[in-house]
C-alpha positions in Angstrom: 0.0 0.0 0.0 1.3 3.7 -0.7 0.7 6.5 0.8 2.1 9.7 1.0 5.7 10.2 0.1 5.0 7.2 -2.5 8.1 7.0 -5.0 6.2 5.6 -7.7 4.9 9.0 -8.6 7.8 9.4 -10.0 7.3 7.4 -13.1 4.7 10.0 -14.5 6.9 12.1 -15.7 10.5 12.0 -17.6 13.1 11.4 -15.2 15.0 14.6 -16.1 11.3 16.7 -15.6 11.9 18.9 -11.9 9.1 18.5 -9.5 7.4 21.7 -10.0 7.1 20.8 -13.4 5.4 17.1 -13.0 1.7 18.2 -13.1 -0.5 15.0 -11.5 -3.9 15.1 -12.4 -6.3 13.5 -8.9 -8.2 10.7 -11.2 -10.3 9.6 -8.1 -11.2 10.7 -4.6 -12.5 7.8 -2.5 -13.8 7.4 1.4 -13.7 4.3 3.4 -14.6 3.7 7.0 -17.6 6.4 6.9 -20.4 3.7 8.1 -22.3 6.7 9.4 -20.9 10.0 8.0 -22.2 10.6 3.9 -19.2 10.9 1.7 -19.7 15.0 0.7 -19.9 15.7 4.2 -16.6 14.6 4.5 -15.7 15.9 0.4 -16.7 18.8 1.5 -13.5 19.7 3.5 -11.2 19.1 0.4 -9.9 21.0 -1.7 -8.3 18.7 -3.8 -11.1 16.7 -5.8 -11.5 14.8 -9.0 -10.2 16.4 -12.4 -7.9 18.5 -10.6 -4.4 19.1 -11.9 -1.1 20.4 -9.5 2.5 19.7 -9.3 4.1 16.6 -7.9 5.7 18.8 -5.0 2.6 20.1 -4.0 0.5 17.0 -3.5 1.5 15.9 -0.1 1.3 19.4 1.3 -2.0 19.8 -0.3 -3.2 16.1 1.2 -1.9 17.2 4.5 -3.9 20.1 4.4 -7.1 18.5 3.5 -6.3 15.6 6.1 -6.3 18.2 8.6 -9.8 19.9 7.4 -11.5 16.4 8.2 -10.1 15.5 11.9 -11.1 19.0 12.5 -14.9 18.0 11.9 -14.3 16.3 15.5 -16.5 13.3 13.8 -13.6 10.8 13.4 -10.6 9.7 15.4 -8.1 9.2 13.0 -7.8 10.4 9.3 -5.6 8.9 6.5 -4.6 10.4 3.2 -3.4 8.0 0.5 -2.7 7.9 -2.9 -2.1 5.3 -5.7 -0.8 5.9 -9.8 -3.5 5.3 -11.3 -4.5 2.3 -13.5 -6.9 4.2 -15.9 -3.7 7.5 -16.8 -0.3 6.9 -16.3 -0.3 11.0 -15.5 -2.5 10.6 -12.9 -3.2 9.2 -9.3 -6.0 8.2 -7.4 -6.8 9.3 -3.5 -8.2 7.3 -1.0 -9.3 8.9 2.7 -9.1 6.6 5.2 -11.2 7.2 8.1 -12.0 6.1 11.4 -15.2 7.2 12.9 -15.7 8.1 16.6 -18.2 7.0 19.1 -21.1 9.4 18.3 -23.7 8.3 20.7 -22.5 9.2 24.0 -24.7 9.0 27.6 -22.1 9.7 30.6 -23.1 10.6 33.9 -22.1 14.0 34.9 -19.7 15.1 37.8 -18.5 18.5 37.6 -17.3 21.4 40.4 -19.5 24.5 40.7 -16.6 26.9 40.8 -15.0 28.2 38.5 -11.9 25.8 38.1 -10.9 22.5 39.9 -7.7 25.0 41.8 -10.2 27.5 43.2 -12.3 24.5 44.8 -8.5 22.7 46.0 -7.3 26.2 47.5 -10.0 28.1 48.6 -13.5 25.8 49.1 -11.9 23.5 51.2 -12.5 20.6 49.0 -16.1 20.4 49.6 -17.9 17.6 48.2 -21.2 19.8 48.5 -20.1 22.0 45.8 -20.2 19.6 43.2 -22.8 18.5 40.2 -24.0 15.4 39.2 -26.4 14.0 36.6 -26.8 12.9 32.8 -25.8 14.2 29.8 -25.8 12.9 26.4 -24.4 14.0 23.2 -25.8 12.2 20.0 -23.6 13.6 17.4 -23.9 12.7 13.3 -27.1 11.4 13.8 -28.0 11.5 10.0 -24.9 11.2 8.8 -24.9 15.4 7.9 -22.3 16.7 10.8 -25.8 17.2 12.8 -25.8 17.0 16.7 -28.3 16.5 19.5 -27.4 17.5 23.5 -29.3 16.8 26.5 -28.5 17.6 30.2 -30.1 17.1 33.7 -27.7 18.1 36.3 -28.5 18.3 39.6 -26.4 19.0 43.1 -25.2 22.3 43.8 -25.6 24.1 40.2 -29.3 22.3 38.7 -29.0 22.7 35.1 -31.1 20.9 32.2 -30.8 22.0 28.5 -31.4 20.9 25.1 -29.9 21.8 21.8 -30.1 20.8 18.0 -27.5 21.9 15.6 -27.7 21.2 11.8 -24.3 23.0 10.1 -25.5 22.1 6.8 -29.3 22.7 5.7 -28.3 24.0 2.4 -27.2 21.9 -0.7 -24.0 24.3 -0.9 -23.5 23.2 2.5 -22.4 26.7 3.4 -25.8 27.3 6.1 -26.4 25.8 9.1 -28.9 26.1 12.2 -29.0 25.7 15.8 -31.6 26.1 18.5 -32.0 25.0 21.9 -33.1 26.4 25.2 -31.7 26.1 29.1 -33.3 26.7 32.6 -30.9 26.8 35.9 -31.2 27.4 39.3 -29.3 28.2 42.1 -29.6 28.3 45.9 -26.2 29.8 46.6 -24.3 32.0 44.3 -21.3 34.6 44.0 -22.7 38.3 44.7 -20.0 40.2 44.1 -16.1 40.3 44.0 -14.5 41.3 47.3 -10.4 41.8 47.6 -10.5 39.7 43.7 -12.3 36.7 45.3 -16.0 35.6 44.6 -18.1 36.2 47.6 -21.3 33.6 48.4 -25.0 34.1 49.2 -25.4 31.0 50.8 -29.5 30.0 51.6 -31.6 27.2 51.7 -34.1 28.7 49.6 -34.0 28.9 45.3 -32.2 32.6 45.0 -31.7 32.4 41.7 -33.7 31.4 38.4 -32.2 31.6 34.8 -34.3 30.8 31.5 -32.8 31.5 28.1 -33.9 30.2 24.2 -31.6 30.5 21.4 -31.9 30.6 17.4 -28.6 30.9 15.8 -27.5 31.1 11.9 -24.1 30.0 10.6 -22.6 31.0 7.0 -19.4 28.9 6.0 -18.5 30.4 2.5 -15.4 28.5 2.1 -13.1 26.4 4.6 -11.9 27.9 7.1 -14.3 31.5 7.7 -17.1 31.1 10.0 -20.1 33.8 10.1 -22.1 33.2 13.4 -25.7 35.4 14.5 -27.5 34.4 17.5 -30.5 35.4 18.7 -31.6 34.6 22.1 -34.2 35.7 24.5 -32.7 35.6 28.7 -35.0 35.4 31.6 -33.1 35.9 35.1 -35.5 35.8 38.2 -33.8 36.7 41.6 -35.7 36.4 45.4 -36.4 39.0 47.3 -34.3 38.7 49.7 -31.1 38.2 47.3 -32.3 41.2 45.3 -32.6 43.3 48.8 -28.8 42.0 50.1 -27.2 42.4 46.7 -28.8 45.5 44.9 -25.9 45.9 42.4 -26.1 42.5 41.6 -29.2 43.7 38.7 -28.6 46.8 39.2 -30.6 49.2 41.5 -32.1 46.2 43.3 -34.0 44.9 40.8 -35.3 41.3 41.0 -35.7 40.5 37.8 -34.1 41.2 34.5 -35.4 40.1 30.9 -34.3 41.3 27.6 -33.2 40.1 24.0 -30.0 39.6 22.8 -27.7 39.8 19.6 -24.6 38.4 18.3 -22.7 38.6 15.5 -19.0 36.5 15.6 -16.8 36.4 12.5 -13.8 33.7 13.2 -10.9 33.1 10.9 -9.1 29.6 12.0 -6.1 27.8 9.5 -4.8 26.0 13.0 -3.8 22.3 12.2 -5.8 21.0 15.2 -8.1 23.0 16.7 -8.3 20.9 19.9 -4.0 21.4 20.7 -2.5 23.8 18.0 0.8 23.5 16.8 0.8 25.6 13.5 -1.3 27.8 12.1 -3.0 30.9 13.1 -6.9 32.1 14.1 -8.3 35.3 14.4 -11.8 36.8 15.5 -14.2 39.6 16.5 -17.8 39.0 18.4 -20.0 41.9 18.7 -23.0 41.6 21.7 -26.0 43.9 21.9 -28.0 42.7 25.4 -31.1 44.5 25.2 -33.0 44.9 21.5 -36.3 46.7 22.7 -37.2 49.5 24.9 -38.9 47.6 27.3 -35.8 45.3 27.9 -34.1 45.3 31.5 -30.6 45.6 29.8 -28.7 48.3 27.7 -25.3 46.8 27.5 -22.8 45.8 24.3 -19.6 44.7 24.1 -16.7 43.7 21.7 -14.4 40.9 22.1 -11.7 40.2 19.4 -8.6 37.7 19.7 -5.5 36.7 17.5 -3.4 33.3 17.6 -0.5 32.5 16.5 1.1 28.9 16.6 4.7 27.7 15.1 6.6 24.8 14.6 10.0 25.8 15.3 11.9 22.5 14.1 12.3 19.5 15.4 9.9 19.1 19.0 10.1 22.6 19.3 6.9 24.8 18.9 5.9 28.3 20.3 2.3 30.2 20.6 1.3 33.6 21.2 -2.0 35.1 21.6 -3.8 38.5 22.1 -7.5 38.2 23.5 -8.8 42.0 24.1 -12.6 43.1 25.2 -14.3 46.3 25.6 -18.3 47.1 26.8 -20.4 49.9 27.1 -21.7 51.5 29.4 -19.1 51.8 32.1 -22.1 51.3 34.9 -23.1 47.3 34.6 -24.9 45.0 37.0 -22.7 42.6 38.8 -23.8 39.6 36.7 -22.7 41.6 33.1 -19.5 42.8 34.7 -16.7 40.6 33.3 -13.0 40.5 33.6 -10.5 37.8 33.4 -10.9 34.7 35.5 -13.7 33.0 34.0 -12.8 30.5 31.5 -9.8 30.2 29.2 -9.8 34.1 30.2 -7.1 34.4 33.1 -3.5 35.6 33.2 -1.9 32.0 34.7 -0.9 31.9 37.9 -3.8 33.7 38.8 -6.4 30.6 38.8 -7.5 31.8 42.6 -8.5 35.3 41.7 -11.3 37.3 39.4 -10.5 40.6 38.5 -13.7 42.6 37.3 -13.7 45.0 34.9 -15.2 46.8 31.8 -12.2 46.4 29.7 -9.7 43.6 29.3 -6.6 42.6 27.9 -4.6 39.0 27.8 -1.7 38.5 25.9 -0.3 34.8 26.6 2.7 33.1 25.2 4.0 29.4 25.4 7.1 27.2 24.2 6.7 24.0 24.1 8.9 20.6 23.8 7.5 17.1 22.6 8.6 14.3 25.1 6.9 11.6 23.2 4.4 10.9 20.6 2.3 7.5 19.8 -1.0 5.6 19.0 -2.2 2.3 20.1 -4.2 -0.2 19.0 -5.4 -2.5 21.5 -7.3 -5.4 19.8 -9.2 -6.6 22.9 -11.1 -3.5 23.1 -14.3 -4.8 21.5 -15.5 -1.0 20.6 -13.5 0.0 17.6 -14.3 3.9 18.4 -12.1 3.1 22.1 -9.6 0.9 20.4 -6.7 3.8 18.8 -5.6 5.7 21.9 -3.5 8.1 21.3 -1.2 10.3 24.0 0.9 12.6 23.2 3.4 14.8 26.1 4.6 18.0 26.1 6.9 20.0 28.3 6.1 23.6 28.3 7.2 27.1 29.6 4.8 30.0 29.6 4.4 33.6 30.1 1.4 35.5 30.1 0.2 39.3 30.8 -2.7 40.8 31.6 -4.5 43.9 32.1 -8.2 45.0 33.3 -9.7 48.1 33.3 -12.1 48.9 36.1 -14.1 52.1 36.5 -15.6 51.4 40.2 -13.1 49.4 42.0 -14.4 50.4 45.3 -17.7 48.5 44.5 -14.9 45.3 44.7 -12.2 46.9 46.6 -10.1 45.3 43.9 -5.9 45.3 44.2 -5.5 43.5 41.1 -7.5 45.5 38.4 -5.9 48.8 36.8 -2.6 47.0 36.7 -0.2 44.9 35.0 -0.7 41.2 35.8 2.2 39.0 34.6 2.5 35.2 35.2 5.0 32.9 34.3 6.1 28.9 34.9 6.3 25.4 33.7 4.0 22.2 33.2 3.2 19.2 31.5 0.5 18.9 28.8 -0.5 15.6 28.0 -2.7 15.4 24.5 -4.8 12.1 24.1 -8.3 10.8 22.7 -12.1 12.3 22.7 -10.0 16.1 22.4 -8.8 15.3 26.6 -6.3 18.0 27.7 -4.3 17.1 31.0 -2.5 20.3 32.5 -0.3 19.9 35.3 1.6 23.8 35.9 3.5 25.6 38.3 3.2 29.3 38.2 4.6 32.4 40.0 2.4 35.5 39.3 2.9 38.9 40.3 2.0 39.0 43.9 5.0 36.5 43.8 3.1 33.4 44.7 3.7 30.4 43.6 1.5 27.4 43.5 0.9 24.2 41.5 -2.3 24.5 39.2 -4.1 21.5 37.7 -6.4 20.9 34.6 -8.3 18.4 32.9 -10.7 19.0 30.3 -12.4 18.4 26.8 -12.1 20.1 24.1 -15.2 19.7 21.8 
């Protein structure tokens, strides 16, 4: 079998004829292993197709490309690009994708923390086993074969959560349109009511403090590979007690107890990254524009703009190095607590930091990282009945980081913040380890600018 880097390419040509001048013409694209996912769903992500004519030296590239357009669907585990000379035109060569599907009917029980990271429930909640979630959620994903995906949750515990969502990316023929709708309702008996010395600070009650109720419509354009036009409409219910809304009056804003209003979003994202779950190379940019609050009888008049720009290089060998610039900016500078945001939520945070939220109209984060490849492999274990759980790859990395950050807060007496309206730098060294289903295991150790230092851990899933 060949595949790419095949020799016998070279007999198309004259044997004195340079590779930029040996034009191969792609006689045949063929799929295997797509028992659910239909073939154009997967053509679709190629740019190289039947009838098409390049030069020798480009093929592979161009493969490689294409080879990393399909893993990038998330609907397969491992993707092949081969090529044979074809039988039919000596001139000519015929492609095969190999591909190995994933698991796409998933139920797992749920159990999650309620803060925002696991280091903020190690360090500062005392381990509690009471602040934790538990429950059901399933993700149904190619469920006609079309990239289409079906999510259901019922959590319970601490954070009670249940939401359902439907997403269709292509409902076009040009399978450039796609849908998605869904809706969510939470609760909460205890919840963060403001931010006190950069720390979250707790209504704890017995009694429901807290209901939240949204819907969603949203619309997304994909005009060619790798641009991606998002609008999403969504209508947001928020229903507070009265006796949260009398001990937090800034948390709504002038002690109201409810807040309901329409919302609009418009995201434009560029992304040419070779694996969207762990970069290496490549590069993504973006801007999202939020409007909260469409009519004049809506609660909330509040926008923002968030943008970011990544960069990722291989720098030879096991060597690789990212840098990134995330920046947002909202209007007006007076928000309720809950629409006040900062960084410490999320992939949002200056590292070394993990323990701290610094809120704020205006943010900045500029993060950098070099990395080293330890070790790299995939196994097959045969006695795995479930072919989807059979490859498991891992894959290690050694990493040094440094990261700035900067938030702009107009009211820091309302947090009596010491970490907002100045520089934040972190900096340290961990161990990434890359392996199957998108799992990211981070283990860090970080000295920020308050010059503590502390050892962080992560584990997630990138979908």
């Amino acid at each position: 079998m060949a595949g790419l880097g095949s020799q016998s390419l070279a007999r198309t040509t004259g044997p004195d004829t340079p590779d930029s001048l040996r034009i191969i013409t792609i006689n045949s694209v063929s799929v295997e292993g797509n028992y659910r996912t239909r073939t154009p769903i997967i053509l679709r992500e190629m740019a190289v197709l039947p009838g098409d004519s390049l030069p020798r030296n480009i093929l592979e590239g161009s493969l490689e490309i294409d080879r990393r357009k399909i893993i990038n669907t998330n609907l397969f585990i491992t993707v092949e690009m081969l090529y044979f000379p074809s039988q039919q035109d000596s001139s000519a060569v015929d492609v095969r994708v190999v591909v190995k599907e994933r698991l796409y009917m998933v139920v797992l029980p749920v159990f999650s923390l309620a803060d925002r990271n696991f280091n903020e429930w190690w360090y500062d909640r005392n381990r509690d086993l009471k602040r934790t979630t538990y429950g059901l959620f399933m993700n149904y994903n190619n469920i006609t074969g079309r990239a289409d995906q079906l999510r259901l949750s019922a959590e319970f515990g601490f954070l009670p959560n249940y939401g359902i969502s439907y997403t269709n990316p292509y409902i076009d023929k040009a399978k450039k349109t796609g849908i998605s709708v869904g809706m969510s309702y939470a609760t909460n008996k205890s919840l963060p009511f403001r931010t006190w010395n950069d720390k979250l600070d707790y209504f704890n009650s017995e009694q429901l403090n807290r209901e939240r109720f949204y819907a969603f419509t949203q619309l997304s354009r994909r005009n060619k590979f790798y641009g991606l036009h998002l609008l999403d409409a969504r209508w947001i219910n928020v229903q507070l007690s009265d006796t949260f809304a009398h001990h937090s009056p800034n948390y709504l804003l002038d002690g109201q107890s409810s807040q309901r209003y329409f919302q609009l979003a418009y995201s434009f994202s560029y992304d040419r990254r070779d694996n969207r779950q762990y970069p290496l190379r490549g590069f993504r940019y973006g801007i999202s524009a939020i409007k909260q609050g469409l009519l004049p009888g809506d609660d909330l008049n509040q926008a923002s703009v968030f943008g970011w720009y990544n960069r990722y290089y291989a720098l030879g060998k096991r060597w690789f190095f990212n840098s990134g610039l995330t920046v947002r900016a909202s209007s007006p500078l007076r928000q309720p607590y809950a629409q006040t945001i900062g960084l410490g939520y999320k992939s949002n945070l200056v590292r070394g930091y993990e323990l701290y939220v610094i809120d704020g109209q205006h943010f900045a984060l500029w993060d950098n990282e070099l990395k080293y490849r330890l070790f790299s492999f995939e196994k097959t274990i045969s006695w795995i009945p479930i072919r989807q759980f059979s490859t498991i790859p891992v894959t290690a990395y050694l990493n040094s980081f440094a990261d700035f950050g900067y938030v702009r807060n107009y009211y820091p007496e309302l947090s009596n913040t010491k970490l907002g309206n100045r520089l934040l730098p972190g900096a340290g060294l961990g161990l990434d380890v890359v392996t199957f289903y998108n799992m990211v295991i981070r283990a860090n150790y970080t000295v920020n600018g308050l010059g503590e230092g502390r050892f962080f851990f992560q584990i997630g899933r990138s979908l």
